[in-house]
C-alpha positions in Angstrom: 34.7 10.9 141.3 37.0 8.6 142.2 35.9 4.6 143.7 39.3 4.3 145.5 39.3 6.9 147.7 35.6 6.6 148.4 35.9 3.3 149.6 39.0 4.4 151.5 37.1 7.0 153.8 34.0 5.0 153.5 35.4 1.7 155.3 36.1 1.8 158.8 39.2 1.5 160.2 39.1 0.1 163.5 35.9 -1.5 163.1 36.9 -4.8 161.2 39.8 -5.6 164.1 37.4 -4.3 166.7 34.4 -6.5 165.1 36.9 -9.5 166.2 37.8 -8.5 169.4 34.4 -7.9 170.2 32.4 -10.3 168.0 30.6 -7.7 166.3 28.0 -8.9 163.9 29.1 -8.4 160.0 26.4 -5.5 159.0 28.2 -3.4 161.9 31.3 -3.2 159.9 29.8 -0.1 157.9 28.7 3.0 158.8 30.9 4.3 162.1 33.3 6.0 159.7 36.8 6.3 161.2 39.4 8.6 159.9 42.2 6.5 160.9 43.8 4.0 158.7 41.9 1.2 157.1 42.6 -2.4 157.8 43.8 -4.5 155.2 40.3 -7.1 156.1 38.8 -4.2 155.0 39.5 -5.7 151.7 40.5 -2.4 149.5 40.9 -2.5 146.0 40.9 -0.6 142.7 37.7 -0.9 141.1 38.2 -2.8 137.2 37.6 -0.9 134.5 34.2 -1.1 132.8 34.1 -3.0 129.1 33.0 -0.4 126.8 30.7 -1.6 124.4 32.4 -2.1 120.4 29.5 -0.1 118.9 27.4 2.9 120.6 24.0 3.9 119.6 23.6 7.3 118.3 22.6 9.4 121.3 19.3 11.6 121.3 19.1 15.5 121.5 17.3 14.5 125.1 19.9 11.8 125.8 22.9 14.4 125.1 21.1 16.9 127.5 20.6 14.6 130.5 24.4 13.4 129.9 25.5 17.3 129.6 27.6 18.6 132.8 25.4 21.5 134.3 24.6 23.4 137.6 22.0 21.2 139.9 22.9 23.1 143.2 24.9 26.1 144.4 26.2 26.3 147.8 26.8 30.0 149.4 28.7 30.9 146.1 30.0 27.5 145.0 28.7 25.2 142.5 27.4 21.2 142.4 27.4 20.0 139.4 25.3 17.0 137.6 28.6 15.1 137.0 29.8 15.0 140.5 26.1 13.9 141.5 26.2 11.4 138.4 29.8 10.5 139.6 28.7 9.6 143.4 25.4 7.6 142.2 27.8 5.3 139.6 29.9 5.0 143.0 27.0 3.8 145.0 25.6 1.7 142.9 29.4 -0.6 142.7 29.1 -0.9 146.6 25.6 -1.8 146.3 26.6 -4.4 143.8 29.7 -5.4 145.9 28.0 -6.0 148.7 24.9 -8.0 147.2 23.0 -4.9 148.5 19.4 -4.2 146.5 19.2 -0.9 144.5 17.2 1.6 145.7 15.0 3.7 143.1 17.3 5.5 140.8 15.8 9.1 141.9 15.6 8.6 145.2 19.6 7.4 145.3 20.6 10.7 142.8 18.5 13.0 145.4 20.4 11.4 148.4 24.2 11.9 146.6 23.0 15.4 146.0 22.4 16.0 149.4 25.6 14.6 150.6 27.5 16.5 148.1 25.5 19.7 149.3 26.4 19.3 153.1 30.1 18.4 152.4 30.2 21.6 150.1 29.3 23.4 153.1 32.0 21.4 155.4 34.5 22.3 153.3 34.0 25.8 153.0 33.4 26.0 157.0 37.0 24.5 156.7 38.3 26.9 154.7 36.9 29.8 156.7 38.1 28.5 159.8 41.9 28.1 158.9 42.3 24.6 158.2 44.4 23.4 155.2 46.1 20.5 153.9 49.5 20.5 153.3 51.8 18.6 150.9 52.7 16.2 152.6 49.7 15.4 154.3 48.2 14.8 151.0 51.5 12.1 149.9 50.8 10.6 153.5 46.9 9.4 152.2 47.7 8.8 148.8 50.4 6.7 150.0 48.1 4.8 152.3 45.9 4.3 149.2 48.4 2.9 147.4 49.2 0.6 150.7 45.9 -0.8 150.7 45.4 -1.3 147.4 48.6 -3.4 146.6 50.9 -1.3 145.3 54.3 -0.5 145.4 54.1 3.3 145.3 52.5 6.6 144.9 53.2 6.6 141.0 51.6 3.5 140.7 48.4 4.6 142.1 48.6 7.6 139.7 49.4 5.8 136.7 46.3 3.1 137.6 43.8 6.2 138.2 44.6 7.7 134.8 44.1 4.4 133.7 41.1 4.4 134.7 39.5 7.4 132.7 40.0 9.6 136.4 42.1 12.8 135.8 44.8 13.2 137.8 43.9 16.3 139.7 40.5 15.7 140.2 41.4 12.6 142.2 43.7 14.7 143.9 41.0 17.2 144.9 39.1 14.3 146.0 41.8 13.2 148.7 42.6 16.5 149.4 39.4 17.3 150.4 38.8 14.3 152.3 41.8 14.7 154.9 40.0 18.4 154.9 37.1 16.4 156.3 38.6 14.5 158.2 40.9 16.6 159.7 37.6 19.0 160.6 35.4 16.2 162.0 38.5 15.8 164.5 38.7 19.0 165.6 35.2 20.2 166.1 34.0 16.9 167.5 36.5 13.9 168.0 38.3 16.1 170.7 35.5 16.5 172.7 33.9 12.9 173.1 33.8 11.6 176.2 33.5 7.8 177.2 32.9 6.8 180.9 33.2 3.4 182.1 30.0 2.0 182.3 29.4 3.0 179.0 32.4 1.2 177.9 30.9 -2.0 180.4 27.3 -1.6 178.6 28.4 -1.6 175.3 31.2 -4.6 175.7 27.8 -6.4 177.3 25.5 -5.2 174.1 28.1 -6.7 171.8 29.3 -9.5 173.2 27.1 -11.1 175.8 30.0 -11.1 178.1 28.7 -10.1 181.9 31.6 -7.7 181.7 31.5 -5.3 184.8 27.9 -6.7 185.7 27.8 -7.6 189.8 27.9 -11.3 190.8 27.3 -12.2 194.5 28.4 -15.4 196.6 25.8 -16.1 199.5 25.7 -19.0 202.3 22.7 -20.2 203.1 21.2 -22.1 206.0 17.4 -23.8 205.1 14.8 -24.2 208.0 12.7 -26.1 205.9 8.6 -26.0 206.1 7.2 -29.2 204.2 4.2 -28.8 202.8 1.0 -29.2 205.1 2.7 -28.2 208.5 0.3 -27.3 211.0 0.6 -23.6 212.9 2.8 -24.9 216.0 5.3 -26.7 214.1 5.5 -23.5 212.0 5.9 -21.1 214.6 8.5 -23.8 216.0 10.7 -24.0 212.9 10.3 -20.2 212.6 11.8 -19.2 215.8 14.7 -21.9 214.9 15.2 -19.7 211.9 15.7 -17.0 214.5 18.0 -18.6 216.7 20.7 -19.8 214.1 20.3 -16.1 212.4 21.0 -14.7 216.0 23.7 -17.4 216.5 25.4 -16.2 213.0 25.5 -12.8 213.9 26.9 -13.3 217.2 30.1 -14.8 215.5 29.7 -18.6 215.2 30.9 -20.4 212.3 28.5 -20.3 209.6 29.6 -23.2 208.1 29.2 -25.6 211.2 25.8 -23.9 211.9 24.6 -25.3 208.1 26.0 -28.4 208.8 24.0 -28.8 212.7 20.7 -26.9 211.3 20.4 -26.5 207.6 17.4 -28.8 205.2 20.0 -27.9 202.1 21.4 -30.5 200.1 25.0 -28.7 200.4 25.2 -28.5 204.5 28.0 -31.0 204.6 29.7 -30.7 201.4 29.9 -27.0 201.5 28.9 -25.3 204.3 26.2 -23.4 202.6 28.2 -21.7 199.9 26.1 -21.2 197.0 29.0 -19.9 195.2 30.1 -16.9 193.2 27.3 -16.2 190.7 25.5 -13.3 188.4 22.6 -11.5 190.6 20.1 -13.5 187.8 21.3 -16.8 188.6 19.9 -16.2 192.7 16.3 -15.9 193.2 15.4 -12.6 193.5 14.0 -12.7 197.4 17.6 -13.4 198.2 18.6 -10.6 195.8 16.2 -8.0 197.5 17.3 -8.9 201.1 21.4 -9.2 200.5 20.9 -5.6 198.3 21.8 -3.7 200.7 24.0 -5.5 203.1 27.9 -5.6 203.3 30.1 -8.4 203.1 30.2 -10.8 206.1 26.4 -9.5 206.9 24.0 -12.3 208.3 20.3 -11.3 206.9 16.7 -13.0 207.5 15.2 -15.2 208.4 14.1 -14.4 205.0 11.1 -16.5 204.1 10.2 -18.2 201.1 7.9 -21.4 199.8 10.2 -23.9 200.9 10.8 -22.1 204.2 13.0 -19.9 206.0 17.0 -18.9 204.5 19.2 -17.6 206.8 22.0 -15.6 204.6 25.8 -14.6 204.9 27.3 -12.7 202.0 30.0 -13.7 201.1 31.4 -11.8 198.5 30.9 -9.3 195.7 32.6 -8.6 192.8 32.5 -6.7 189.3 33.0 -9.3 186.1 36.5 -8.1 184.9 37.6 -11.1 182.3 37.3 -10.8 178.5 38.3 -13.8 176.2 41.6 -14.0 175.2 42.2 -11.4 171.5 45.5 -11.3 169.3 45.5 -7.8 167.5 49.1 -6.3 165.3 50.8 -4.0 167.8 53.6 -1.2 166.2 56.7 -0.4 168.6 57.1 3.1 167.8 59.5 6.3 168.1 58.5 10.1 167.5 60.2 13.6 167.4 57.6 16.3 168.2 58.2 20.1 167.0 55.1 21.9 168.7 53.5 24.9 166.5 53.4 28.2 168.0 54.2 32.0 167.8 57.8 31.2 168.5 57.8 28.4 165.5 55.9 28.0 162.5 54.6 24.9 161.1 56.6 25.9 158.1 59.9 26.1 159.9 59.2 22.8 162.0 58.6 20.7 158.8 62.2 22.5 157.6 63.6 21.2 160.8 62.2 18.0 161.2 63.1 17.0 157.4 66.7 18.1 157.8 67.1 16.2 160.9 65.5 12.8 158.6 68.3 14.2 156.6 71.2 14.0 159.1 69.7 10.4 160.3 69.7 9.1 156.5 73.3 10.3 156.4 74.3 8.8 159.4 75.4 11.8 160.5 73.2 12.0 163.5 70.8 9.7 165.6 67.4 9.6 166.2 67.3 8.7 169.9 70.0 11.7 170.0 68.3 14.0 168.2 65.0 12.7 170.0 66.3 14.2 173.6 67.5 17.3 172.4 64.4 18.9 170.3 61.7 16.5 170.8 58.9 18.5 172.6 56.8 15.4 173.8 57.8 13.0 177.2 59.0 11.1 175.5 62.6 12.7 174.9 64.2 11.6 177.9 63.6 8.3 176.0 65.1 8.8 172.8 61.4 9.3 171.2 60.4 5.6 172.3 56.6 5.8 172.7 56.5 1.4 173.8 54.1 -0.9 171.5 50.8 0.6 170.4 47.5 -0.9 169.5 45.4 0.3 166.5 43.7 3.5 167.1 46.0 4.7 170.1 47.2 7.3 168.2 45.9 10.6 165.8 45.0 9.8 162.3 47.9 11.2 160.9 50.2 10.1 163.0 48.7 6.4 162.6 48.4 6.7 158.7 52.1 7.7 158.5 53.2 5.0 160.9 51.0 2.3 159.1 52.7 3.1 156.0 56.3 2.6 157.4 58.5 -0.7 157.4 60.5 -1.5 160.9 63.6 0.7 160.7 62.1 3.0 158.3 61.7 6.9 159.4 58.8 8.9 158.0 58.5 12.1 156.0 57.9 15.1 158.3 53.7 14.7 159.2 51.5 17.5 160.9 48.9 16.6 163.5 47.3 18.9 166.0 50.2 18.1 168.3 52.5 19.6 166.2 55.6 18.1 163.4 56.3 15.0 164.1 59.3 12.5 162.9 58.2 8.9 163.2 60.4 5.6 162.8 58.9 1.7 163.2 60.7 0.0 165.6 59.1 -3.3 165.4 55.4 -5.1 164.7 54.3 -8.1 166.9 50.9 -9.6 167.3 50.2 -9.5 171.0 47.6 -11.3 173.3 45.8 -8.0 174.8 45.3 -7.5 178.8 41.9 -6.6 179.9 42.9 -3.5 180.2 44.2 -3.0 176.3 40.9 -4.8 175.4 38.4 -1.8 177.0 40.7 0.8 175.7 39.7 -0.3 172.7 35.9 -1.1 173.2 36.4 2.5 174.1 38.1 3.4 171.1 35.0 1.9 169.6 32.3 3.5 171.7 33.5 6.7 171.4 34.0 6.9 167.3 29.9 5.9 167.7 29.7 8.7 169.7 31.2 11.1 167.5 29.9 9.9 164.5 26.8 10.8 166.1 28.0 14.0 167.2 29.3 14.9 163.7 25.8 13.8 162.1 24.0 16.6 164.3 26.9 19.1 163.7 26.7 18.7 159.8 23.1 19.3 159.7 23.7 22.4 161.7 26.4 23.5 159.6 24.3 22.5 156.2 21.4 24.5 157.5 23.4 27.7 157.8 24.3 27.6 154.4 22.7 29.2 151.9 21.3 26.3 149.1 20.1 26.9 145.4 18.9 24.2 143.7 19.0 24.5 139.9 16.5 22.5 137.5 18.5 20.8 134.5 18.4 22.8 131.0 15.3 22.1 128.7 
């Protein structure tokens, strides 16, 4: 129905930032659908209209009937029509184009749009059933981030460009509405339970950007008997039990280092004692790797014997890679007022509260931080609402979209998460060099919107299998 919108939910939102951070190739940019607030790299834009042609051909009896709007699909009790399905494939086929994509056969595309349209059908209805609703201003929040990201000044604006471009108002209404819907269900019946350990957060910083991140490296000495090539069986059994003595020697307590300097064949004895250094577990030879594997650090192991002799070992150290290259991302200093939902308060009443209070603030007549310590429900009151600097994708969709969409100073409408009402002001933006830390919080931000995408794509199927589909042939 509408281009905008689509390519609003379509896009990403932490992906394009997290594709920098993590130097994710460009074809991974699409398809991990995030609800949160897209980036402006994401590029959005309204769609220019099409040139109409000065003079139409006069259109068949069979031309008019493929054109007509008609039933192709009913779902439970409610309807799909051919111009929604004609509507999506026109849709497709522009971000085919845009991204120098090739076309796939025509029927093949129209049968795929169809069976989106049939399983989101069922989503919303699910929705519906379930008790979930989008409110006013929940719907001004996204429109107003549509406007954001597609250069203009307000709400209005959008409007007036959307009529402009042959969409009626309401239907791309609808659209958004029912898209926050979506959005708003994938987060409660999945997003909430996704879990993300820390090895998968290692594995997958590893998988995308080579980095050895959280792999084990391993600093041996190492003290050479060397056996040149050819020895005969006494001088071998004499360097052997050498081998033994400085091993014995090492465990007993004396100093490694002077032992590889009195006995060791290495080319490092002197210079270094027999450090071979601090080093990946692939970068030793894998004898050494098999005989240190389950030793301790400051354990002497071997003589441990290979083609150039016998190593006596000491381990040294061993360590988990920790360090990630150095990332920039925005950051938002941030302030809230939570009013939790419950039997004692309505959402209804909380949004009346919350907007009077923007009221009072407006007016100078009140606060924030003021107000923030005597209502806010969050622990963040005894701070006057002041939540610190935040990083893309630390907070709920809403709450994100809204505080996207504000200026530093500015104070938001009253916005509904699961959380409750909240009021938001913008304290400040920066661009900030990100600890380690900050950088795997948002690997895991990543990892786990993977996660739940996949999670949502087995939950839709079960949810589109329980409905009841007819599929209707088009009219003779």
């Amino acid at each position: 129905m509408n281009d905008i919108f689509f390519r609003f939910l379509a896009l990403p939102t932490l992906t394009p930032l997290l594709c920098a951070v993590l130097a994710l190739p460009a074809q991974a940019q699409l398809g991990l659908g995030d609800a949160r607030k897209p980036s402006a790299a994401n590029g959005l834009r309204l769609p220019s209209a099409s040139p109409r042609p000065a003079t139409v051909a006069p259109a068949s009896a069979s031309d008019v009937t493929r054109q007509a709007d008609y039933i192709v699909a009913v779902v439970n009790t409610e309807p799909v029509t051919n111009h929604e399905v004609r509507a999506r494939v026109g849709r497709a086929l522009r971000q085919l184009a845009e991204r120098g994509q090739p076309m796939p056969p025509a029927e093949a595309l129209r049968k795929e749009m169809l069976e989106r349209l049939i399983s989101e059908r069922a989503q919303l209805q699910y929705a519906r059933e379930t008790g979930l609703k989008v409110d006013a201003g929940a719907l001004a929040q996204a429109e107003l981030a549509i406007a954001r990201q597609n250069d203009m000044t307000s709400v209005d604006e959008l409007h007036r460009r959307v009529e402009q471009e042959g969409i009626p108002l309401k239907d791309f209404r609808d659209d958004v509405r029912n898209q926050v819907l979506l959005a708003r269900l994938r987060e409660r019946e999945i997003e909430t339970r996704v879990k993300v350990s820390d090895a998968e957060v290692d594995a997958f910083i590893r998988e995308q950007t080579g980095a050895r991140v959280g792999s084990p490296e391993l600093n041996l000495a190492m003290i050479l008997i060397l056996l040149p090539e050819g020895t005969g069986e006494t001088e071998t059994t004499r360097l052997r039990e050498r081998a033994e003595e400085v091993a014995r020697r090492a465990r007993a307590g004396q100093d490694f280092a002077e032992l590889a300097r009195d006995f060791s064949d290495a080319n490092n004895r002197g210079r270094d004692g027999g450090v071979l250094g601090l080093r990946p577990l692939d970068r030793y030879p894998e004898i050494f790797v098999q005989a240190t594997q389950r030793s301790r650090v400051g354990d002497v192991v071997g003589p441990v014997r290979s083609g150039a002799g016998w190593h006596v070992l000491k381990v040294l150290e061993r360590k988990q890679v920790t360090d990630l290259p150095e990332v920039r991302i925005p950051q938002t200093r941030v302030s809230h007022i939570l009013l939790r939902i419950g039997q004692t308060q309505t959402e209804q009443v909380a949004r009346e509260r919350a907007a009077d209070m923007r009221r009072r603030i407006r007016a100078g007549q009140a606060k924030f931080e003021d107000l923030a310590r005597q209502y806010s429900q969050d622990d963040s009151a005894a701070d006057g609402g002041e939540m610190g600097w935040a990083s893309p994708g630390q907070f709920v969709p809403e709450f994100e979209q809204a505080m996207n969409n504000l200026d530093p100073g500015q104070i938001s409408e009253p916005i509904t998460s699961r959380f409750g009402v909240h009021l938001i002001r913008v304290e400040g933006r920066r661009e900030q060099v990100l600890t380690a830390a900050e950088q795997r919080q948002l690997a895991r931000n990543m990892l786990r919107e993977r996660k739940a995408q996949e999670e949502f794509d087995t939950w839709a199927q079960e949810v589109r299998g329980r409905a009841y589909v007819e599929y209707r042939d088009a009219p003779k």
